[in-house]
C-alpha positions as CSV (number, residue, x, y, z in Angstrom):
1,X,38.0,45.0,-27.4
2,X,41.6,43.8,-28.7
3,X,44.4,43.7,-26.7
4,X,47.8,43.1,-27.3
5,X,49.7,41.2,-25.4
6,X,53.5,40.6,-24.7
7,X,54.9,38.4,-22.1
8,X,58.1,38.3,-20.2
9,X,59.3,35.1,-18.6
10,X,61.3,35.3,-15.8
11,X,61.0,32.1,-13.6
12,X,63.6,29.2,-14.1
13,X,62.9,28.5,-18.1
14,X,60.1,31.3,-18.8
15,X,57.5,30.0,-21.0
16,X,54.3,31.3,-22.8
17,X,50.3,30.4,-22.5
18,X,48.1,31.3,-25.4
19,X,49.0,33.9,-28.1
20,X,51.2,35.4,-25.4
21,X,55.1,36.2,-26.9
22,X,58.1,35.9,-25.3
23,X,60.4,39.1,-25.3
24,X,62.7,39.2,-22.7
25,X,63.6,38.0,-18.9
26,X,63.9,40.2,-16.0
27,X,63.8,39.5,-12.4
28,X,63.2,41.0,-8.8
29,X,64.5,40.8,-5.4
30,X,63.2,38.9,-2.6
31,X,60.2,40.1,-1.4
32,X,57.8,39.7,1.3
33,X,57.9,37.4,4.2
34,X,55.6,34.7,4.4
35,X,54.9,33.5,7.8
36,X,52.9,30.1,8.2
37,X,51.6,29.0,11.2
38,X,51.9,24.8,10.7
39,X,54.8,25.3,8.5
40,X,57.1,29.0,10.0
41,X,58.4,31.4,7.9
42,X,58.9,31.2,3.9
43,X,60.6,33.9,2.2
44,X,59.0,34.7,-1.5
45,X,61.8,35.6,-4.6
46,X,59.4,36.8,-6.8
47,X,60.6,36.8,-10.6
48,X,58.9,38.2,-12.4
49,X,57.6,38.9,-15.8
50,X,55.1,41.9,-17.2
51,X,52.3,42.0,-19.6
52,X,51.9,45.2,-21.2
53,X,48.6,45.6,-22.7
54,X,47.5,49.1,-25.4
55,X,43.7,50.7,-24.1
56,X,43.2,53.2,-25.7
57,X,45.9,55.7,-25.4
58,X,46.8,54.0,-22.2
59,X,49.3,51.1,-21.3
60,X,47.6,48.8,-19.1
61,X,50.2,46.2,-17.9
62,X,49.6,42.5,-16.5
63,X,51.7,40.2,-15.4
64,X,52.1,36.5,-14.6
65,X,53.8,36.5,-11.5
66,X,56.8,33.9,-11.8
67,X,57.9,32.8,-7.9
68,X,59.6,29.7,-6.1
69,X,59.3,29.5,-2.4
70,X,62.7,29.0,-0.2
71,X,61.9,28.1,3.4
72,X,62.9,29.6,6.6
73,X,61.9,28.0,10.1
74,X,62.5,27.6,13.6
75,X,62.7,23.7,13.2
76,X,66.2,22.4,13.6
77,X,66.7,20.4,10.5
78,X,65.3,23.5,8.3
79,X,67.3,25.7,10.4
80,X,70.3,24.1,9.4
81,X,69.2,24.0,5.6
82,X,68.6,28.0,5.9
83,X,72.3,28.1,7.4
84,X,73.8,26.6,4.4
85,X,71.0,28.2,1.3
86,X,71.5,31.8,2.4
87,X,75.2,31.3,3.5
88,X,74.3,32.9,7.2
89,X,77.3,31.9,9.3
90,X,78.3,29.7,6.7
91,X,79.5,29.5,2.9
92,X,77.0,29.2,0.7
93,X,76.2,25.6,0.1
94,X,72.9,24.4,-2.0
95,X,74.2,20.8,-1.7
96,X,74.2,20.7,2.0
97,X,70.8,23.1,1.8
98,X,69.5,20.3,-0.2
99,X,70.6,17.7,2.2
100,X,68.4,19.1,5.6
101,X,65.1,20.2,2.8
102,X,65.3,16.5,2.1
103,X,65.4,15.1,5.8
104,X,62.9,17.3,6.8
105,X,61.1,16.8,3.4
106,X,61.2,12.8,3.7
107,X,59.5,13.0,7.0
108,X,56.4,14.7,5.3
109,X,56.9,18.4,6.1
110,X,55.0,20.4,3.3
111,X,57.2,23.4,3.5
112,X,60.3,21.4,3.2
113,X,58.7,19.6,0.3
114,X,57.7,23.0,-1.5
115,X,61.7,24.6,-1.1
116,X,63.1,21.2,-2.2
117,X,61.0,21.2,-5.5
118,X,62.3,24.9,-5.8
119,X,65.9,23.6,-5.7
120,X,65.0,20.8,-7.8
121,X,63.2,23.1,-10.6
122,X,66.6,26.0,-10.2
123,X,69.0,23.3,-10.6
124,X,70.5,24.5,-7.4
125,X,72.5,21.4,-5.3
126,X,70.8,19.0,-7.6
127,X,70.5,18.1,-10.8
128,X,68.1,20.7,-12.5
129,X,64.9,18.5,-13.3
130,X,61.6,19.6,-14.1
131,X,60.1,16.4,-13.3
132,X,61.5,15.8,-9.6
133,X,60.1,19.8,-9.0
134,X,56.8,18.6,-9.9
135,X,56.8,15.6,-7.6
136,X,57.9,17.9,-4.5
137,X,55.2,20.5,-5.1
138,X,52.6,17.9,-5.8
139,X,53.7,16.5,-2.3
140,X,53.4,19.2,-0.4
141,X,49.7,20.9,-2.8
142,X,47.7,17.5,-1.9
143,X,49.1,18.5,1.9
144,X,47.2,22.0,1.2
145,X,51.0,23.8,0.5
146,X,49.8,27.6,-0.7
147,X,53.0,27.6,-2.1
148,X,53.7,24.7,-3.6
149,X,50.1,25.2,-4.9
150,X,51.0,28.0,-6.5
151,X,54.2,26.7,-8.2
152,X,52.6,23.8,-9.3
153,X,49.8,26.0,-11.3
154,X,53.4,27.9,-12.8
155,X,54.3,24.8,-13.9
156,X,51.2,24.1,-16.2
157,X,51.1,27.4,-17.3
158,X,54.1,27.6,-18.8
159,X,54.2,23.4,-19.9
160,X,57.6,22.1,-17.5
161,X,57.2,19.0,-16.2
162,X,53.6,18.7,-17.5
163,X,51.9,19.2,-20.3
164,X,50.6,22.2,-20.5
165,X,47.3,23.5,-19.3
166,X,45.4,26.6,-18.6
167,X,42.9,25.2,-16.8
168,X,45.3,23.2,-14.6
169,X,47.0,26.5,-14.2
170,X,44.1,28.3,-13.0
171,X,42.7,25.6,-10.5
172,X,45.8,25.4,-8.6
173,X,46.0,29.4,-8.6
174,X,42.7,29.3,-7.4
175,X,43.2,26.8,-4.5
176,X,46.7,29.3,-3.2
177,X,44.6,32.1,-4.1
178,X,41.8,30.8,-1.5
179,X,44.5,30.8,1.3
180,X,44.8,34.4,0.6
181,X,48.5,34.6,-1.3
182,X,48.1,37.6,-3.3
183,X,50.8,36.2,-6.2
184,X,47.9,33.9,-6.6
185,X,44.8,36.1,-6.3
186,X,46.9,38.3,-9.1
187,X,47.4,35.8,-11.3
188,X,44.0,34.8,-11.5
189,X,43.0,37.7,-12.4
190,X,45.3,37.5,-15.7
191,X,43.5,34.5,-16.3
192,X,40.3,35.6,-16.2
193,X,40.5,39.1,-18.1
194,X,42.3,37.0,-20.4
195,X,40.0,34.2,-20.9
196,X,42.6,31.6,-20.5
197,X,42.0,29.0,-18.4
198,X,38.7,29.8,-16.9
199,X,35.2,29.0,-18.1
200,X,34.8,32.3,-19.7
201,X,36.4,35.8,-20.0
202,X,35.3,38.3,-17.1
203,X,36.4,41.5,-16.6
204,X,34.3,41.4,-13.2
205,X,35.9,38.3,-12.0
206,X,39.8,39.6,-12.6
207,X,38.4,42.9,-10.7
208,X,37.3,40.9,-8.0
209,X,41.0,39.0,-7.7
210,X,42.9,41.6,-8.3
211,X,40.8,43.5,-5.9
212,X,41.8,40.9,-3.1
213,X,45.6,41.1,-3.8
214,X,45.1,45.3,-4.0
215,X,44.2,45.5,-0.6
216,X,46.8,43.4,0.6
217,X,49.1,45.9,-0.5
218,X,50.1,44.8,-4.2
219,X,51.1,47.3,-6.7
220,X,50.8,45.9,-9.6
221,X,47.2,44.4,-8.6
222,X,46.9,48.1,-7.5
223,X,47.4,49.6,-10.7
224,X,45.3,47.6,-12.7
225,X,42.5,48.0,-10.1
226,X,43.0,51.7,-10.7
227,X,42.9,51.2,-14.7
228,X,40.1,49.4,-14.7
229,X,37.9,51.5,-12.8
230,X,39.0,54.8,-14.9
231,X,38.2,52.4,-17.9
232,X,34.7,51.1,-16.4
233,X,35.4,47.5,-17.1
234,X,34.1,45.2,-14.3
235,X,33.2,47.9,-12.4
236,X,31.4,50.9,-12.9
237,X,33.6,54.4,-14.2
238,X,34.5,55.6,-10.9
239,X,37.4,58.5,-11.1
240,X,37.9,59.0,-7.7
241,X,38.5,54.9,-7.0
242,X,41.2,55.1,-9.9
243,X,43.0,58.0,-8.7
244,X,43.0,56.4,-5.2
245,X,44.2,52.7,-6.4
246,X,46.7,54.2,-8.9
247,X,48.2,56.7,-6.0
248,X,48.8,53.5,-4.4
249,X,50.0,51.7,-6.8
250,X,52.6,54.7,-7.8
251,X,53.8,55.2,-4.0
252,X,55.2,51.5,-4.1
253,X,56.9,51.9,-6.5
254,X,54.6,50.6,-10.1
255,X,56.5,52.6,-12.5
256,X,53.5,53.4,-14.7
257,X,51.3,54.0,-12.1
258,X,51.8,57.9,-11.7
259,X,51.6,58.9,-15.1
260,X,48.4,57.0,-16.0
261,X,47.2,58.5,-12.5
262,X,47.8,62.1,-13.8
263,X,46.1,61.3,-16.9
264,X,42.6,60.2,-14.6
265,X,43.3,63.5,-12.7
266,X,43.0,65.8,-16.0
267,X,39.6,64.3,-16.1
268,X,38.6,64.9,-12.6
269,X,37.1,68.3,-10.4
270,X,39.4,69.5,-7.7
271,X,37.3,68.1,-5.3
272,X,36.8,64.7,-6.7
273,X,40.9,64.6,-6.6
274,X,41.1,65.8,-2.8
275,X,38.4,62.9,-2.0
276,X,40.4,60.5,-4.1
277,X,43.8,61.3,-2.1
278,X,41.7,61.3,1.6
279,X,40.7,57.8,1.0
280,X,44.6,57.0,-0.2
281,X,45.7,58.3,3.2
282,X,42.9,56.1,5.7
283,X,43.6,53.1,3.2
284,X,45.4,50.2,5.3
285,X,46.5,46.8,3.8
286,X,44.2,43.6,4.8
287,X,46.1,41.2,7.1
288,X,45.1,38.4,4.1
289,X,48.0,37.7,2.7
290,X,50.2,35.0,4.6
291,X,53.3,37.0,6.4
């Protein structure tokens, strides 16, 4: 099966793994909030960049998710940090934000560590610097940071700071993906379906990430759930389960998702499509994901 891919970067400096091409950069808002429960609240700005893949006369789109982590806690000294990064009660300030990450990120705190590598890597109060991002997130990984985890498998992926690896990538995908972040769990996925990074290409093994992220409510995850089951890779050719994932995927907002949704309909009996849309309506997100 060929597939052609074309990647859009969208973090800090973008960058490209494999035969992947770089086209453009777009980003989104903040997103979901990440609540910890040794480390408070973090609040994800995902940015982030799409794959868009030709099967048959589908488009079936992948991404790399592209995210840094900015904290937001209870503590004092990060309370005064999230004061003076988000400008609440106070001009905006990175400098001073950078000042109270650092105190509290001096003392050991992971989460502190993880937003101060963030700064470091955005060029945001400090000195943009690929290399001091690295040493923050490597800090607060080998404390068992999801996020930092995370960033640091970015940061191979796409060569910054590091040299670059897909297998490095993938490992430290695979350890934030293990504590149930769904950025992670997707991205995985991409690795695996795309044979990068991973010990071999599996279409059963991206299903089975992009499955966890699905149920934790992610659309994109959703969509290509729903694509690969109308497609019967991974999984066995089940219309009903892709008009069910794809539904999801559409009602939150995947762009793509509707139309390749009312293509798997055209296929299916009118009672296979009322089945498909009761088991959209009982569906309820896992509580996985950190919030």
């Amino acid at each position: 099966m060929s597939v052609c891919v074309k990647h859009i970067i969208a973090l800090v400096h973008g960058g490209a793994a494999g035969q992947i091409t770089v086209q453009s950069t777009q980003t989104r808002s903040c997103g979901p909030q990440f609540n910890r429960s040794n480390h408070g609240q973090k609040r994800l700005c995902q940015f982030a960049g799409f794959v868009d893949c030709q099967r048959h006369r589908f488009n079936f789109g992948f991404r790399i998710v592209k995210s840094v982590l900015n904290l937001h806690r209870d503590n004092a000294l990060l309370d005064g940090d999230e004061i003076c990064d988000t400008g609440k009660g106070v001009p905006q300030n990175y400098v001073e934000a950078v000042k109270w990450y650092r105190l509290a990120a001096d003392q050991g705190d992971a989460a502190a560590q993880t937003s101060l590598g963030a700064k470091y890597q955005k060029g945001r109060g400090v000195p943009q610097s690929d290399a001091e991002a690295l040493r923050w997130f490597r800090k607060a990984a080998d404390q068992g940071d999801g996020g930092a985890q995370f960033n640091l498998g970015l940061m191979y992926l796409d060569g910054y700071g590091v040299p670059h690896s897909d297998a490095e990538a993938a490992g430290w995908f695979r350890k934030a993906a293990d504590q149930g972040y769904a950025d992670a769990q997707y991205n995985l996925g991409v690795m695996y379906h795309d044979g990068h990074g991973v010990p071999q290409r599996s279409d059963a093994e991206a299903v089975r990430w992009w499955r966890k992220a699905a149920e934790q409510g992610y659309a994109l995850a959703q969509y290509n759930l729903g694509s690969m089951y109308h497609d019967g890779h991974g999984v066995p050719q089940d219309y009903v389960s892709a008009h069910m994932w794809l539904n999801l995927a559409a009602a939150s907002g995947e762009q793509r998702a509707a139309q390749r949704r009312d293509a798997v309909a055209r296929l299916m009996t009118p009672a296979q499509i009322a089945e498909a849309q009761k088991l959209e309506h009982e569906w309820k997100p896992t509580k996985q994901r950190p919030q």
